[in-house]
KOLDRENDREN-413262 format. One record per residue (C-alpha): residue number from 1; residue in three letters; z negated, x, y negated. Coordinates in pm, whole numbers. Last residue first. Example, Ala and Ser with C-alpha at 12.3 -4.5 7.8 and 13.67 -1.06 7.14 Angstrom:
[site 2, SER, [-714, 1367, 106]]
[site 1, ALA, [-780, 1230, 450]]
// end
This chain:
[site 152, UNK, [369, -136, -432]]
[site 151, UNK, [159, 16, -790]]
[site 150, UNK, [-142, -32, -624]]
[site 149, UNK, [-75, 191, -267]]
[site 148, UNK, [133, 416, -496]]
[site 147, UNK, [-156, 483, -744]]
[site 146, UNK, [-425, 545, -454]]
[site 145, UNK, [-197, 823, -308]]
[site 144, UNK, [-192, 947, -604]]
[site 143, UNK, [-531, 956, -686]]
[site 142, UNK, [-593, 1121, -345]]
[site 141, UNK, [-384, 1447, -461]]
[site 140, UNK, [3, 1587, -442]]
[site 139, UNK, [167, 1303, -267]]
[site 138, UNK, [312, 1387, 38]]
[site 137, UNK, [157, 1184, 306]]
[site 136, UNK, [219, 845, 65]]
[site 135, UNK, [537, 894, -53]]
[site 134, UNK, [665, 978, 316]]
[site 133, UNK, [495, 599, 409]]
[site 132, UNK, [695, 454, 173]]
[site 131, UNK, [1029, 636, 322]]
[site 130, UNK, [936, 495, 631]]
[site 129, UNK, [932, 146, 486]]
[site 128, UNK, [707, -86, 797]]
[site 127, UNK, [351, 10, 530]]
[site 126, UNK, [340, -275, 346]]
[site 125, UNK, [357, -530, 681]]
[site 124, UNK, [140, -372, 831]]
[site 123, UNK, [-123, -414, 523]]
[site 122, UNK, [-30, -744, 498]]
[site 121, UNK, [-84, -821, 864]]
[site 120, UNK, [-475, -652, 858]]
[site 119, UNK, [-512, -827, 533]]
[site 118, UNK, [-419, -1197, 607]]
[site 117, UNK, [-595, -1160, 945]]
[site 116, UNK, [-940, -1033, 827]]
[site 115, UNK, [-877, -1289, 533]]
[site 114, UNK, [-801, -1572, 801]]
[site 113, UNK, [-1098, -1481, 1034]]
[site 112, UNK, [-1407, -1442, 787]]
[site 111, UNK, [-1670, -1470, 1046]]
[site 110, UNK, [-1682, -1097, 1119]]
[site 109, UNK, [-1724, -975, 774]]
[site 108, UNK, [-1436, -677, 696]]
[site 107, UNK, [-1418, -320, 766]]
[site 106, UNK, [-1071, -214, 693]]
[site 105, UNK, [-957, 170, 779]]
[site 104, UNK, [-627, 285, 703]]
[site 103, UNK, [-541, 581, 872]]
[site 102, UNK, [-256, 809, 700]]
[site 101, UNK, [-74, 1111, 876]]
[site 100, UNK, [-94, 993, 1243]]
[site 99, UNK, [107, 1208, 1506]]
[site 98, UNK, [393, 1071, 1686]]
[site 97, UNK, [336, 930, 1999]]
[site 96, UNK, [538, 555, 1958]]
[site 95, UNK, [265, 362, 2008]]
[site 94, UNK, [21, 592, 1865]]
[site 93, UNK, [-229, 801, 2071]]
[site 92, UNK, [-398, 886, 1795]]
[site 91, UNK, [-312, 1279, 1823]]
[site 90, UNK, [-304, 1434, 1443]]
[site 89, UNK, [-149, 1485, 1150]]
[site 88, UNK, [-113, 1808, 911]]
[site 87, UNK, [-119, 1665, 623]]
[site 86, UNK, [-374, 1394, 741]]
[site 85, UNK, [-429, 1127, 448]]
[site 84, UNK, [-774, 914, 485]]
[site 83, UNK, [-810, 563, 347]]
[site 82, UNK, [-1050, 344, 281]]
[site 81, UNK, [-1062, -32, 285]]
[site 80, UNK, [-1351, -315, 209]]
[site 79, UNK, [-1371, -688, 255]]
[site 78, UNK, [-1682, -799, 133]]
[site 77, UNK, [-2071, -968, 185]]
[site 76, UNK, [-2090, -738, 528]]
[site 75, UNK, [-2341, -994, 683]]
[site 74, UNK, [-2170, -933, 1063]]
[site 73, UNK, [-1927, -669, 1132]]
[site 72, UNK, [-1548, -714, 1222]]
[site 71, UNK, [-1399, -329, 1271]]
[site 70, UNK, [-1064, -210, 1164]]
[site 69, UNK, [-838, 98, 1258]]
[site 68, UNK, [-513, 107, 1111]]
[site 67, UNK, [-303, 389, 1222]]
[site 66, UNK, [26, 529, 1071]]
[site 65, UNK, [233, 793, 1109]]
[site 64, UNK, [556, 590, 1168]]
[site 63, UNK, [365, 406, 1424]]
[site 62, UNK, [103, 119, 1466]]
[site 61, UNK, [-190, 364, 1578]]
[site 60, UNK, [-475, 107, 1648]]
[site 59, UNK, [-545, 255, 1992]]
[site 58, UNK, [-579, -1, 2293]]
[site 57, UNK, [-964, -112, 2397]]
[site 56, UNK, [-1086, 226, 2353]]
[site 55, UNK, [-1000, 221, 1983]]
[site 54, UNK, [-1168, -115, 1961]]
[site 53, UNK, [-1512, -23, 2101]]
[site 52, UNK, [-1471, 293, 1885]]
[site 51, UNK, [-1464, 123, 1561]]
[site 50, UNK, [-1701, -167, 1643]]
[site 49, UNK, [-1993, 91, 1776]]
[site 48, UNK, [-1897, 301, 1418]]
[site 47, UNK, [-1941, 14, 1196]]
[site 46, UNK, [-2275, -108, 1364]]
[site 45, UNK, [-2383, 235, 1296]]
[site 44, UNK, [-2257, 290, 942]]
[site 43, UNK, [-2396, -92, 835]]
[site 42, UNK, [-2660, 80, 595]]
[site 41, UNK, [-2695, -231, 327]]
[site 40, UNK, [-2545, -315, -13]]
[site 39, UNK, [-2223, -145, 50]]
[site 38, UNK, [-2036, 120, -105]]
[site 37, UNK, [-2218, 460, 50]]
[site 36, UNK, [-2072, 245, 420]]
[site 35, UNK, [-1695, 282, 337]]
[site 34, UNK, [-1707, 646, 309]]
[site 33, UNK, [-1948, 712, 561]]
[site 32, UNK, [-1729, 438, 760]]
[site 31, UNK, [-1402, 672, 635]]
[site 30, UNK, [-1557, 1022, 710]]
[site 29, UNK, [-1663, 903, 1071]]
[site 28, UNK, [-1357, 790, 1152]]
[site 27, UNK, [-1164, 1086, 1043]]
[site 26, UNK, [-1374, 1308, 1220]]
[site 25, UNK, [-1339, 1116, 1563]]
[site 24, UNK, [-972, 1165, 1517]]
[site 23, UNK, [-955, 1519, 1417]]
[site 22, UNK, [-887, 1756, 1151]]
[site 21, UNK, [-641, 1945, 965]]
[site 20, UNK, [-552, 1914, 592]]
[site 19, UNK, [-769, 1632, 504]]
[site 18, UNK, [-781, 1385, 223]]
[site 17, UNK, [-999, 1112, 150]]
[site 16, UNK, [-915, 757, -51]]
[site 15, UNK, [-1185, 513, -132]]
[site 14, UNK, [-1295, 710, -428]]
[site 13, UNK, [-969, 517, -596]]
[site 12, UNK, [-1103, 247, -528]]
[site 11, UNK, [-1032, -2, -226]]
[site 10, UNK, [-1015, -387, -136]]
[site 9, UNK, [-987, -543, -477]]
[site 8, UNK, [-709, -243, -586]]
[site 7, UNK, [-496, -384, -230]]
[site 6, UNK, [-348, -689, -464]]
[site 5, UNK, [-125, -847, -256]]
[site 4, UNK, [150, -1008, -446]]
[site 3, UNK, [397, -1050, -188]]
[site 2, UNK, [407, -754, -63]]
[site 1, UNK, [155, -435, -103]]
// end
């Protein structure tokens, strides 16, 4: 996203999902199913537990439209994001209350601190241009979205 990130080794393009209407829990579920048919074991549950332990802890809606929620989990061998776009948004119970059109989940091994932190700021970092952010919720399909996420 900035200075040279590369976000293509975190997602794929089948890393991106796309909802008209739906609803928090929903969305969470769909991106650690998402994230979990990718990895070399079944870490949905453990995903999930992390997930919602940290959304009750403060929710991980930044603003703009935006929420990043991220879970730590043990013996996942890689970093790994997927992405859901809301056209309709929905109640995250953002910082500043507006609804959340793109959630950004990043599931990443718990003992790797600096890339966990390197990636979780980057990706906040990418996504502070409002007018970015309108690219993103109205783009036409999910491989869209996925080229403009690259292609920053």
């Amino acid at each position: 996203m900035t200075d040279n990130f590369d976000l293509s080794s975190y997602m794929s393009p089948n890393r991106v999902l796309s909802f008209v209407k739906t609803t928090k829990e929903q969305v969470i579920k769909a991106l650690i199913d998402n994230i979990n048919k990718d990895m070399d074991e079944d870490h949905a549950e453990s995903i999930k537990a992390a997930v919602f332990a940290r959304e009750k802890e403060t929710s991980t809606g930044i603003g703009n439209g935006v929420a990043i929620p991220h879970a730590r989990i043990a013996n996942i061998k890689q970093s790994i994001i997927s992405i859901a776009r809301i056209e309709e948004g929905l109640d995250w119970n953002a910082i500043d209350k507006k609804p959340v059109h793109l959630v950004f989940m990043i599931v990443t091994n718990a003992v790797e601190d600096r890339k966990y932190i390197r990636l979780l700021s980057r990706l906040m970092l990418g996504l502070k241009e409002e007018s970015y952010i309108k690219k993103l919720i109205m783009a036409p399909d999910t491989d869209d979205i996925y080229n403009k996420l690259v292609s920053k």
